[in-house]
Short mmCIF file of the C-alpha atoms (twelve columns), coordinates in Angstrom:
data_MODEL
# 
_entry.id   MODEL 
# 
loop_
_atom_site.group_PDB 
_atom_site.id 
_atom_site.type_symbol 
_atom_site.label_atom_id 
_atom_site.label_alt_id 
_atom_site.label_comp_id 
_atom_site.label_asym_id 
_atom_site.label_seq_id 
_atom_site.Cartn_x 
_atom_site.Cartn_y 
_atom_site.Cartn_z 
_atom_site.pdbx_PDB_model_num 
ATOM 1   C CA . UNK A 1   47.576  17.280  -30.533 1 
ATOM 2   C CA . UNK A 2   45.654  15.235  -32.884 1 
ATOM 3   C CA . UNK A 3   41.525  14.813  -33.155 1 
ATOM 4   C CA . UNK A 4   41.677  11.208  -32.227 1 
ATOM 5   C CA . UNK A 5   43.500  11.966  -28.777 1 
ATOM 6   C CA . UNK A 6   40.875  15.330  -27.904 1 
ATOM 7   C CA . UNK A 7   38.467  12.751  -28.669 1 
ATOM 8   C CA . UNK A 8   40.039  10.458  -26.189 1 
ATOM 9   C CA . UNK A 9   40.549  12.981  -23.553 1 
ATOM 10  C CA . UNK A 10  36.576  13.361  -23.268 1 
ATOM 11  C CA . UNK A 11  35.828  10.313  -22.481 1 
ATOM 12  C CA . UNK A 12  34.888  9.606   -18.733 1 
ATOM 13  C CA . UNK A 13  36.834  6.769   -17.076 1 
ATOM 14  C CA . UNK A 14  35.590  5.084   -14.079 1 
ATOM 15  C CA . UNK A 15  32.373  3.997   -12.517 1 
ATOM 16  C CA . UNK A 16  29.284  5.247   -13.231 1 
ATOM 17  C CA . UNK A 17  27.415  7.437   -11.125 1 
ATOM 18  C CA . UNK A 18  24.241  5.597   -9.066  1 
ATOM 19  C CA . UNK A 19  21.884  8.251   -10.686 1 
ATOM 20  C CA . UNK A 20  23.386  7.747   -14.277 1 
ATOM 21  C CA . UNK A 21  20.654  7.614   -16.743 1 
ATOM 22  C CA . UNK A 22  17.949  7.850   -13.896 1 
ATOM 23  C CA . UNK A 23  15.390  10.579  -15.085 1 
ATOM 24  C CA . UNK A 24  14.745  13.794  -12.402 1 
ATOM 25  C CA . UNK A 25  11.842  14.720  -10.809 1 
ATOM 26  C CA . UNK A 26  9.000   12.421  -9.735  1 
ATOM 27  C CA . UNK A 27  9.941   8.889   -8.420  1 
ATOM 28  C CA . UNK A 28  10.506  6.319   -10.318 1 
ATOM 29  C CA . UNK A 29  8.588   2.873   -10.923 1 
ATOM 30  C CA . UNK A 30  11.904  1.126   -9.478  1 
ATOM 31  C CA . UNK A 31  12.182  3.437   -6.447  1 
ATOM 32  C CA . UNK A 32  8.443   2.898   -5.600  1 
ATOM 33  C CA . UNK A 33  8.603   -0.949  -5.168  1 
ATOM 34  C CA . UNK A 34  12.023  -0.723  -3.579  1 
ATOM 35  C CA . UNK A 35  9.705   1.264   -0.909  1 
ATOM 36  C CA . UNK A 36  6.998   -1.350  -0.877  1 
ATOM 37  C CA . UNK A 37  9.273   -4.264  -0.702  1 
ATOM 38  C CA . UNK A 38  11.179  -2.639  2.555   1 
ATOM 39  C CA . UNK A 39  7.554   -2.574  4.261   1 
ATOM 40  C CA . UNK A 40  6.801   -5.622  3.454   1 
ATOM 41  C CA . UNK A 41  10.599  -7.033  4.662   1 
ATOM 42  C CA . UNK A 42  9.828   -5.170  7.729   1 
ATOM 43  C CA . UNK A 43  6.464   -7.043  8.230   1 
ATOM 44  C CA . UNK A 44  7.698   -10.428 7.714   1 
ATOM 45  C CA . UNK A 45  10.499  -10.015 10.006  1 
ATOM 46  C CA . UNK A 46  8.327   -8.377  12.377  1 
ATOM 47  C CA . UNK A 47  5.845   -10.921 13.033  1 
ATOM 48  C CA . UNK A 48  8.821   -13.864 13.239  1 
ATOM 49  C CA . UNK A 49  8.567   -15.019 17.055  1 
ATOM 50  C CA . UNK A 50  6.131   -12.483 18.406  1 
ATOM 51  C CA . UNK A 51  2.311   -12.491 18.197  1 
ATOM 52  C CA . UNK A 52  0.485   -9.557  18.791  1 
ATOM 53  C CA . UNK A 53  -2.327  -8.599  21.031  1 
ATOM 54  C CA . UNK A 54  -5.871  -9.046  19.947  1 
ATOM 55  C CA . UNK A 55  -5.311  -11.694 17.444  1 
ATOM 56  C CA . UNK A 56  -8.010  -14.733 16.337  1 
ATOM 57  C CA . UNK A 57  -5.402  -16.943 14.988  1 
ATOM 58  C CA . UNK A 58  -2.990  -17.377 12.088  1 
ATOM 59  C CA . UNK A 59  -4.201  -17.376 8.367   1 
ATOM 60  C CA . UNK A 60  -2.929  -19.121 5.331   1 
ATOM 61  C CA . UNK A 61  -3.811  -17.734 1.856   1 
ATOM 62  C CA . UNK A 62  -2.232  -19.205 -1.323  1 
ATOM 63  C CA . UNK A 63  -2.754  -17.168 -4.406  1 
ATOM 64  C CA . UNK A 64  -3.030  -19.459 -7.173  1 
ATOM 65  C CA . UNK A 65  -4.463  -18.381 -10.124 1 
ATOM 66  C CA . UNK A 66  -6.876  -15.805 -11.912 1 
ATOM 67  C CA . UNK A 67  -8.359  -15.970 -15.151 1 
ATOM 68  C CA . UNK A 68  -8.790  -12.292 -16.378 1 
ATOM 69  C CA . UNK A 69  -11.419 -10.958 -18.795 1 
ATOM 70  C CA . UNK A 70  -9.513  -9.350  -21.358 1 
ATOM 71  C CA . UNK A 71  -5.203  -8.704  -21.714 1 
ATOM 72  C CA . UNK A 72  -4.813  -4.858  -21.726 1 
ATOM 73  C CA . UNK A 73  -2.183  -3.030  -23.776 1 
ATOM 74  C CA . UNK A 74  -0.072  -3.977  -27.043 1 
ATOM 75  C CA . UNK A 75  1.732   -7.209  -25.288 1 
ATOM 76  C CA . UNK A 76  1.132   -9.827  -23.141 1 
ATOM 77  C CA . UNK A 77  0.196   -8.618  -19.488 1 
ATOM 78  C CA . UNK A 78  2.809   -9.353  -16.508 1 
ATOM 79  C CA . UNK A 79  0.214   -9.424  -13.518 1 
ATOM 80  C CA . UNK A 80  0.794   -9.467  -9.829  1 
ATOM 81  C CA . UNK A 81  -1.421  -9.450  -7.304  1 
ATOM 82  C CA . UNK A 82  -1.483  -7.886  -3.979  1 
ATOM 83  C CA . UNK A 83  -3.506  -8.035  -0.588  1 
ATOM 84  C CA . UNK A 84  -4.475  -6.426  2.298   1 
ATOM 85  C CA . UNK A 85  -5.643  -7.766  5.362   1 
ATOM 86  C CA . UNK A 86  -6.203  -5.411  8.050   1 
ATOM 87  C CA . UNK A 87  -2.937  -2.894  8.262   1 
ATOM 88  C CA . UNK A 88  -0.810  -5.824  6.540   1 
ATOM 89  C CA . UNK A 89  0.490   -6.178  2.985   1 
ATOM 90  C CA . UNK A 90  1.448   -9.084  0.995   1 
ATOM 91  C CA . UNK A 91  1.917   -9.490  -2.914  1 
ATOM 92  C CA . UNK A 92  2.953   -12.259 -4.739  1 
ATOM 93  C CA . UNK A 93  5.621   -12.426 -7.427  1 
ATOM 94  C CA . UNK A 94  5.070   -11.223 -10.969 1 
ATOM 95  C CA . UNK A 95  3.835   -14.032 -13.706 1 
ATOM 96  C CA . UNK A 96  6.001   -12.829 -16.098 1 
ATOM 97  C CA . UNK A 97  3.430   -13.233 -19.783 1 
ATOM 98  C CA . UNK A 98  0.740   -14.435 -17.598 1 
ATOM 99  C CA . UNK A 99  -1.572  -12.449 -19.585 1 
ATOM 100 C CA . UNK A 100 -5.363  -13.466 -18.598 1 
ATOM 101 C CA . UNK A 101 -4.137  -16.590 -17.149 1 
ATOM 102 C CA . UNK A 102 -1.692  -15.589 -14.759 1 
ATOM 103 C CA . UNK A 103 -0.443  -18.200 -11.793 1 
ATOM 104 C CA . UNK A 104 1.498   -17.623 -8.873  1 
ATOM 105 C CA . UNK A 105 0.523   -20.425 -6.641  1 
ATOM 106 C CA . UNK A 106 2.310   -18.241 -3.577  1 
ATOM 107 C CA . UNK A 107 1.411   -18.781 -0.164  1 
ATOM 108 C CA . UNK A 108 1.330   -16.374 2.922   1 
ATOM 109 C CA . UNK A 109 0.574   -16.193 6.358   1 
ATOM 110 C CA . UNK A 110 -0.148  -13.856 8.893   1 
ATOM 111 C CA . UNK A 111 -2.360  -13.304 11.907  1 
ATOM 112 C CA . UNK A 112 -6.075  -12.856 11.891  1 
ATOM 113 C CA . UNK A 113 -7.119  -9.636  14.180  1 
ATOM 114 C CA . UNK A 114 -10.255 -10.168 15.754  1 
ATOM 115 C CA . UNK A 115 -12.898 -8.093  14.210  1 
ATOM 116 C CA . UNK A 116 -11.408 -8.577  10.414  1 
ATOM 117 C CA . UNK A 117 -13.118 -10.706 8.560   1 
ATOM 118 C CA . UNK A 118 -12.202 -9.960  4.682   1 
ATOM 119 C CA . UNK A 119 -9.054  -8.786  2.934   1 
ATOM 120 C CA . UNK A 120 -8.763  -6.436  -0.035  1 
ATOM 121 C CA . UNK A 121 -7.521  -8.053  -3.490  1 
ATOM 122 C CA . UNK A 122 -5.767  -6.385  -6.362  1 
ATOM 123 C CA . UNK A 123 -4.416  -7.375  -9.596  1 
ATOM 124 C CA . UNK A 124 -1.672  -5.310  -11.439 1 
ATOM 125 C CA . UNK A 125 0.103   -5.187  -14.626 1 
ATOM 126 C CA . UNK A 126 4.200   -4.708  -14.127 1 
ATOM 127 C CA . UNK A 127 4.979   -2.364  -16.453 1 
ATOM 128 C CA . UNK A 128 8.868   -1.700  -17.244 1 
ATOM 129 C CA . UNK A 129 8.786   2.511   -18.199 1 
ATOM 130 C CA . UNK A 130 5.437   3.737   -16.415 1 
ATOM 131 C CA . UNK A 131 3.395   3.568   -13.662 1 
ATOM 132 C CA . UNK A 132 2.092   -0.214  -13.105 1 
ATOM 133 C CA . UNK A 133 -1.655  -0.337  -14.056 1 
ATOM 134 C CA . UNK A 134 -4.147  -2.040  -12.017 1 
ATOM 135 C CA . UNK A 135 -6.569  -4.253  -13.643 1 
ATOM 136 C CA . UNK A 136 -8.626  -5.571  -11.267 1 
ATOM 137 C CA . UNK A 137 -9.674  -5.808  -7.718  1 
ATOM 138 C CA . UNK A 138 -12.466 -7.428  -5.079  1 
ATOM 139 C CA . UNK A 139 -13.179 -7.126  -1.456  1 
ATOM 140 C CA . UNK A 140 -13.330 -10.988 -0.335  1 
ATOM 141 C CA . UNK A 141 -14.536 -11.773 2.763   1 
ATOM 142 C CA . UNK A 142 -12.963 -15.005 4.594   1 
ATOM 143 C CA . UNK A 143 -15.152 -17.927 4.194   1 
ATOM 144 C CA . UNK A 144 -17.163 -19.167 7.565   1 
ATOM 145 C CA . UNK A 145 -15.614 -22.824 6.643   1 
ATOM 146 C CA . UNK A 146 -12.306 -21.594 6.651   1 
ATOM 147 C CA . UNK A 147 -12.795 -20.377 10.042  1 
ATOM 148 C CA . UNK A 148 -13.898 -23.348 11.332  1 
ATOM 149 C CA . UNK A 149 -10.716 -25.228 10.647  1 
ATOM 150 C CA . UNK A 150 -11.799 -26.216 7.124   1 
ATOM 151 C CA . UNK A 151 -9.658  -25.576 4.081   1 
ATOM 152 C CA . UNK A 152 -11.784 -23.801 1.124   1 
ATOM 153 C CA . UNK A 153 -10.822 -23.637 -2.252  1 
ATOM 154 C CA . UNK A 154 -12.627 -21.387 -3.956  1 
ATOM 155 C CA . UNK A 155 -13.196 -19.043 -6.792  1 
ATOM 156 C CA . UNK A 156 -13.906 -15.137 -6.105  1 
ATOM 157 C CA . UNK A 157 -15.056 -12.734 -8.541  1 
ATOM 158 C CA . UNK A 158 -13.102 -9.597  -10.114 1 
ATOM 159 C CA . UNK A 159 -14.182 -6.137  -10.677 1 
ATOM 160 C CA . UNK A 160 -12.281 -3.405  -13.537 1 
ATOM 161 C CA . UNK A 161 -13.167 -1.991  -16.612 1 
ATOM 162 C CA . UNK A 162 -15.315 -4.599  -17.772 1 
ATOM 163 C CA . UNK A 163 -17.824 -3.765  -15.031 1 
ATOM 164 C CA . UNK A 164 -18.557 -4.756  -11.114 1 
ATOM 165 C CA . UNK A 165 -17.832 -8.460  -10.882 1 
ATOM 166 C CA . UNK A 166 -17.058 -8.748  -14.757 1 
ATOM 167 C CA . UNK A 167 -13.575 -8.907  -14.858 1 
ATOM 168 C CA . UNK A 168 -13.126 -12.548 -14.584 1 
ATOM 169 C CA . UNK A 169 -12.523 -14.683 -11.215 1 
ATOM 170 C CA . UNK A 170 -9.316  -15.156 -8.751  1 
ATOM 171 C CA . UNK A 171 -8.558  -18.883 -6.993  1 
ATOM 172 C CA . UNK A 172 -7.422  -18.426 -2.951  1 
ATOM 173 C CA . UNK A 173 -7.388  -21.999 -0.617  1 
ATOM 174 C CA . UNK A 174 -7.325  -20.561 2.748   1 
ATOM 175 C CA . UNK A 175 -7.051  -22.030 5.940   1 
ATOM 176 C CA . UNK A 176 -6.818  -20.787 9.584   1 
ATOM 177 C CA . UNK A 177 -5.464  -21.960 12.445  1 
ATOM 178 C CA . UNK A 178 -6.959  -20.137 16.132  1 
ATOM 179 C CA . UNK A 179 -5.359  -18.946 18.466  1 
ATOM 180 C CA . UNK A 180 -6.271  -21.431 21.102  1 
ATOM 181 C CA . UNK A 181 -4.578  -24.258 18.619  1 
ATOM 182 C CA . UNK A 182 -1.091  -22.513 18.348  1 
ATOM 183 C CA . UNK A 183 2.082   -24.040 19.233  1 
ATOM 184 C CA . UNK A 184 3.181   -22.012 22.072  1 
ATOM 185 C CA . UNK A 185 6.233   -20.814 20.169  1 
ATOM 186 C CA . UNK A 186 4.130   -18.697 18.616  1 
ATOM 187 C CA . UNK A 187 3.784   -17.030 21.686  1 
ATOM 188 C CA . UNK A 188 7.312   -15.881 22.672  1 
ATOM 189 C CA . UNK A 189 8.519   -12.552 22.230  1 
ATOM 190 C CA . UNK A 190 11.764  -12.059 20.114  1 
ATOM 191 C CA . UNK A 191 13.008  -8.800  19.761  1 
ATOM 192 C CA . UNK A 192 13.235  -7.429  15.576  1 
ATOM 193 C CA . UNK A 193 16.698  -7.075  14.104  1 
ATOM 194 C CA . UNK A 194 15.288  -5.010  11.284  1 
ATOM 195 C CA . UNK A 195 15.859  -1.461  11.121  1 
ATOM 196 C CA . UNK A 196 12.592  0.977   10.831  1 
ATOM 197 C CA . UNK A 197 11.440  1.369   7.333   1 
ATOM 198 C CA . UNK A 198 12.156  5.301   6.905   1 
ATOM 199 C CA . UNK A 199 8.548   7.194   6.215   1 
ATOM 200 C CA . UNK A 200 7.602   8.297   2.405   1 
ATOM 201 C CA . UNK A 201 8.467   12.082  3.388   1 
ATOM 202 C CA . UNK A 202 11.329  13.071  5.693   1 
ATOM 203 C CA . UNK A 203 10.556  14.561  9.348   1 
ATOM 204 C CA . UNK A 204 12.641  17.324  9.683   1 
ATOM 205 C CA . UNK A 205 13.127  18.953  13.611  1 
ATOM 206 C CA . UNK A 206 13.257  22.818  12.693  1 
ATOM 207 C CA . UNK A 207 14.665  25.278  15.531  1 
ATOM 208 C CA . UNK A 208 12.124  27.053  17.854  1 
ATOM 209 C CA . UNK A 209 10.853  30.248  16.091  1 
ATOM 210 C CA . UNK A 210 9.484   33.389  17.997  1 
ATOM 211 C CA . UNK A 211 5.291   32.623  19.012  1 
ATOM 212 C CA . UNK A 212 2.696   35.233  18.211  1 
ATOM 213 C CA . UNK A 213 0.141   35.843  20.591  1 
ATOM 214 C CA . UNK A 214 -3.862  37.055  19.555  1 
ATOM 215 C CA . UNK A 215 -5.262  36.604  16.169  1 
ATOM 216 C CA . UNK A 216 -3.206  38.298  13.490  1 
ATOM 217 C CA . UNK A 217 -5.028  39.725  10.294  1 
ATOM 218 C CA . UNK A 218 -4.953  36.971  7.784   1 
ATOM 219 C CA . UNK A 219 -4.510  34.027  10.119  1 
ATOM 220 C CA . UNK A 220 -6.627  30.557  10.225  1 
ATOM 221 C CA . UNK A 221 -10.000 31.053  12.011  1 
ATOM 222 C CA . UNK A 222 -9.012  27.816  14.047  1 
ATOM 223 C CA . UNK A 223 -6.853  30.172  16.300  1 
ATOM 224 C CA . UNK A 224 -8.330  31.707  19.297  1 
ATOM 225 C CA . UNK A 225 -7.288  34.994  20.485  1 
ATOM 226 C CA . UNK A 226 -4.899  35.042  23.803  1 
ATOM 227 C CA . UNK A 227 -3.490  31.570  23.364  1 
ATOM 228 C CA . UNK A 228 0.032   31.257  21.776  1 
ATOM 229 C CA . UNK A 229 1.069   29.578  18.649  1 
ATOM 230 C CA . UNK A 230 4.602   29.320  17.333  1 
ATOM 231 C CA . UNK A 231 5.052   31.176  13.718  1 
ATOM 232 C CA . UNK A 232 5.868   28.182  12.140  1 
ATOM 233 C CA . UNK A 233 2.703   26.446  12.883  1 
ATOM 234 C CA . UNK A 234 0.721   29.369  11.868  1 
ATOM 235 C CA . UNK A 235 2.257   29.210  8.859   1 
ATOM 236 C CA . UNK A 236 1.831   25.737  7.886   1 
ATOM 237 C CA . UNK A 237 -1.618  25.719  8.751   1 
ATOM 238 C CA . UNK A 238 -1.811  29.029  6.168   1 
ATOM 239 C CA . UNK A 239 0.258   27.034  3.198   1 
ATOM 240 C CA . UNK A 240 -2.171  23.934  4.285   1 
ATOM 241 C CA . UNK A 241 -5.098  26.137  3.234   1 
ATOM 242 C CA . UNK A 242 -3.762  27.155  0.169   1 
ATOM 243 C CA . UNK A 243 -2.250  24.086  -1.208  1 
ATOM 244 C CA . UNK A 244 -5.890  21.995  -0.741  1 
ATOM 245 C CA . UNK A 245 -6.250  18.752  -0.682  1 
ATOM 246 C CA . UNK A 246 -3.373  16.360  0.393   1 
ATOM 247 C CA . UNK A 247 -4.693  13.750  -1.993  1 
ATOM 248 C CA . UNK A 248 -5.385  13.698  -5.999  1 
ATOM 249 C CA . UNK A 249 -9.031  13.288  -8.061  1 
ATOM 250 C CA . UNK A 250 -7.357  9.799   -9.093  1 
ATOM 251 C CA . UNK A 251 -6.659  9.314   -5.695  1 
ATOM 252 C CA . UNK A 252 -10.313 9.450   -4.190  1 
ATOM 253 C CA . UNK A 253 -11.722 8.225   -7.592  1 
ATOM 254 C CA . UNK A 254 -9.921  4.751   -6.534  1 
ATOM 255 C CA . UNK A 255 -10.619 4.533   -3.050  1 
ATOM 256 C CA . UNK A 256 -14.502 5.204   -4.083  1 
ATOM 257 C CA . UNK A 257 -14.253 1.992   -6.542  1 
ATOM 258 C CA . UNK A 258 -12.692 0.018   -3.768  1 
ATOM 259 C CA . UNK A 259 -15.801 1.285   -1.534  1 
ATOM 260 C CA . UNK A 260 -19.030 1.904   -3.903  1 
ATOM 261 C CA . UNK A 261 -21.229 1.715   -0.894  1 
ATOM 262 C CA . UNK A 262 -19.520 4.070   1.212   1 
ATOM 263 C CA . UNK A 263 -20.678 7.586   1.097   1 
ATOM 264 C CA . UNK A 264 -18.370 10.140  -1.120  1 
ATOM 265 C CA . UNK A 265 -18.174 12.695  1.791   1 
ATOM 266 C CA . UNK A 266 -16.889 9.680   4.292   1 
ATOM 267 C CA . UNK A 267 -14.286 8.719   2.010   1 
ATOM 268 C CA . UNK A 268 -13.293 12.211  2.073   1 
ATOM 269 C CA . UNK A 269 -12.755 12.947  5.706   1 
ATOM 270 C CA . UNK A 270 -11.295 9.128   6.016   1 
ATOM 271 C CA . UNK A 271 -8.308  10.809  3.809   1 
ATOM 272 C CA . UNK A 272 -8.134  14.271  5.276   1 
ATOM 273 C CA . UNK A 273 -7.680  12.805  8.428   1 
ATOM 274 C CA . UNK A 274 -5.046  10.417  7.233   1 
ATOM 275 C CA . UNK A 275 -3.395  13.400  5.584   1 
ATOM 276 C CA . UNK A 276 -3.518  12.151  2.275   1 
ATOM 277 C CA . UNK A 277 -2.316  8.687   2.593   1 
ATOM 278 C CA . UNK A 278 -4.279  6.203   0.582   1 
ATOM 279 C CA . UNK A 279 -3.013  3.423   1.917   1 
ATOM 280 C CA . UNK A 280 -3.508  4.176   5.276   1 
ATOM 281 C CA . UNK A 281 -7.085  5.402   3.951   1 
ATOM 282 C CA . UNK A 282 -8.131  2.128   2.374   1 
ATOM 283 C CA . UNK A 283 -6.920  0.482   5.619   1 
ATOM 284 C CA . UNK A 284 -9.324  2.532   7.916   1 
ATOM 285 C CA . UNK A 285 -12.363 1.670   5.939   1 
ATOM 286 C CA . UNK A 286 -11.620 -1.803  5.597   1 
ATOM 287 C CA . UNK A 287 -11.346 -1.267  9.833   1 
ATOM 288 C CA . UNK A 288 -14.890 0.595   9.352   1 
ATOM 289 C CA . UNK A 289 -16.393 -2.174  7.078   1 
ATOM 290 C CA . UNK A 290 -15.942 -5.098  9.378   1 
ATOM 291 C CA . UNK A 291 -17.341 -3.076  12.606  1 
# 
């Protein structure tokens, strides 16, 4: 048999695998806004012919522009920007070589809950091989006009690097409709066709394990003596205590610059008792902010 035909025999024919070239271990860039763009999928669809309990009214945003402070990295920047309004998400679409000038002139709507008054901006670079970098941010808080049944058109400041405030100013025209004024098709109930967005981590339903009764040496303080506690909770809450916090140093670092006036040991318990989910973190003190 000759070289050219071994040669020939090594060669894979056929489709690729999915996870061809994909690298192991921690998730990718892709695979994270694949995530993010089910949620928000799963929003829009949800709030198509159903409003929800305890709303003001409906709220139109457009994103149009921002002009940045300075263009981070080697190339020009790709920003996007993305918002939260109470336990909502939007983001617009990427301005491909924006740079400091990016413009997405994208509009969105969504109900108002009663009680929220501002929405949490932030601006990030798309990056193609790492981890998109966020470049600035601001806590706006919906203008009185606008809630009057005026349209504003206005220009909001930007917080980063460059300092609180410094890093250069974001243009939203929002307008609000209340609830009072809505078409009553807004009212009507309409049952989703989406399927539930699955959770970050798998739930898994193990089988029941034997219980131990009492206090046994080396167990969580939390358990009282006489009561019963299946072994796999006791040891769960034992790896809990050794693993530490659910959350990273980067983590709380952000959620602090999001909050500067809230106190460091708040932010804290805010996460532990969201089990280390900043999203659903930053959420509950927007919630605490507006009360």
């Amino acid at each position: 048999m000759s070289a050219s035909t071994n040669r020939r025999n090594q060669v894979m024919v056929g489709d690729l695998p999915n996870d061809f070239l994909r690298i192991s271990g921690q998730p990718t860039q892709m695979m994270e806004d694949e995530r993010i763009a089910q949620i928000l999928q799963a929003q829009q669809q949800a709030g198509v012919g159903m409003m929800p309990a305890n709303i003001a009214g409906r709220l139109s945003i457009t994103v149009v522009q921002a002009k940045l402070a300075k263009n981070y990295g080697l190339t020009k920047m790709d920003p996007y920007c993305r918002i939260r309004l109470g336990h909502t998400v939007f983001e617009t679409p990427t301005a491909c070589n924006g740079a400091k000038n990016p413009r997405w002139n994208k509009t969105v709507q969504t109900y108002l809950p009663n009680g929220v008054d501002s929405m949490y901006i932030e601006i990030f670079d798309e990056r193609s091989f790492t981890v998109d970098d966020r470049i600035a941010w601001a806590h706006v808080t919906i203008p009185a006009s606008s809630l009057n049944g005026e349209t504003s058109d206005d220009w909001y400041p930007l917080s980063g690097r460059q300092g609180d405030e410094k890093e250069g100013m974001i243009n939203l025209v929002m307008s609000f409709t209340a609830a009072a004024d809505m078409p009553a098709s807004a009212f009507t109930y309409a049952p989703p066709t989406f399927q539930t967005v699955p959770a970050m981590m798998p739930m898994y339903y193990p089988a029941v394990q034997p219980v131990v009764v009492g206090v046994a040496p080396g167990m969580q303080p939390g358990v009282q003596p006489g009561m019963v506690y299946p072994q796999q909770m006791v040891q769960q809450q034992q790896q809990q205590q050794q693993r530490g916090p659910l959350y990273t140093e980067q983590d709380l670092q952000q959620v602090k610059d999001m909050f500067p006036n809230m106190e460091d040991e708040v932010v804290k318990s805010v996460f532990e008792a969201n089990r280390g989910n900043k999203d659903a973190t930053i959420n509950s003190l927007l919630s605490m902010n507006s009360d």
